[in-house]
N, C-alpha and C positions, 0 to 999 in steps of 0.2 A: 391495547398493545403495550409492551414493556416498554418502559424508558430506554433501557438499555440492552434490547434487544440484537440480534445480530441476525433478520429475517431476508429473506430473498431478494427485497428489495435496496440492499445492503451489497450486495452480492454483484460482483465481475462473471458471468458465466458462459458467454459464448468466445472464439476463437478471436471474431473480428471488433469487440473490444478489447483485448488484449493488445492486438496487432495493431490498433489505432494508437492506443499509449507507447507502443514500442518504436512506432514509426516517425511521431515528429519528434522523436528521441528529447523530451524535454522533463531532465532528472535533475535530480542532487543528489549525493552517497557520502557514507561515512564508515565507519570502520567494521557498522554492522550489518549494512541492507543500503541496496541503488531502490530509490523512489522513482519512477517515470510516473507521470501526470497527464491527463487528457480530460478539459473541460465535456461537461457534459449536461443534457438539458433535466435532469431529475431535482434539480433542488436541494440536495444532501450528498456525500463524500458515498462513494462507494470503495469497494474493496477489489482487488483480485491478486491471489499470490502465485509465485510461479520459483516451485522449490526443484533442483535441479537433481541429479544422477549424485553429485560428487559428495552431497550430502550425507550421502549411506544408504541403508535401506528403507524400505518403505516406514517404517514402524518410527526411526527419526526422523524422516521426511514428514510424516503427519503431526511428531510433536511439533515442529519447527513452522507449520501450518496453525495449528490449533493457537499456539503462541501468538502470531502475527493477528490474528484474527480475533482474537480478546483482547491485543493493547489496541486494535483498530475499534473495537466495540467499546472501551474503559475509557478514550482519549477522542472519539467522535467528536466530542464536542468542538477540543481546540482545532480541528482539522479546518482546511477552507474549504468553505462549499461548494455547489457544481463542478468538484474536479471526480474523476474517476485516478484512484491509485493503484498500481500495479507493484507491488513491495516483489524485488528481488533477494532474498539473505545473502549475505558472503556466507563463505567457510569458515567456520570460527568453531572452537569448543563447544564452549557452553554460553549462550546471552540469554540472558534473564529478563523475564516478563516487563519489567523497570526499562531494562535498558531498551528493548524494542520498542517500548511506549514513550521513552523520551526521541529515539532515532528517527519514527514514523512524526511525529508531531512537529519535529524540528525541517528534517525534509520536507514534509511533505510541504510545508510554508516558504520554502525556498526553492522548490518545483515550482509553487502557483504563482509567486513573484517570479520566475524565469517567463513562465507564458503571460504574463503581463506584458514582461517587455517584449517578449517576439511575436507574440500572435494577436495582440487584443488593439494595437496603439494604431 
């Protein structure tokens, strides 16, 4: 298997994990993307993005996809484990592969410190 692969088991793909991450509403945001986080029992950070209508059309919705989901595969490492992430984009021009890979890294560590204090003590 690749080091750095981004295979199924990587992967957010049913409705009712999504709707788990979205319901005990435990995020951090920043000028690029809201992080919602929900522990999870896999052992490794998974992914799931959720790109919205206001975005444009489908064709930038996937690049804004494809994006998320390389700085999530290139920064895996720094992520915390057993969370599942749900990356929300803002509306913004153009963010850059860079910036999305410092926004997901920094959130998403400030999401798993939020479920620390609310959920774990």
């Amino acid at each position: 298997m690749k080091q750095f692969g981004f295979g199924p088991r990587f992967r957010l793909k049913d409705r009712r994990a999504f709707e788990r991450a979205f319901a005990r509403r435990c995020s951090a945001a920043d000028a690029n993307m809201v992080v919602y986080v929900h522990r999870n029992a896999a052992g490794h950070p998974r992914l799931g993005v959720s790109v919205g209508r206001k975005h444009g059309g489908a064709v930038r919705r996937n690049c804004i996809k494809r994006l998320l989901r390389e700085a999530f595969r290139l920064g895996r490492d720094g992520l915390p484990r057993d969370f599942d992430l749900v990356c929300v984009p803002r509306v913004r021009d153009r963010v850059s592969l860079a910036g999305y890979q410092r926004s997901m890294t920094k959130l998403a560590a400030q999401a798993a410190a939020r479920w620390g204090k609310q959920f774990d003590e």
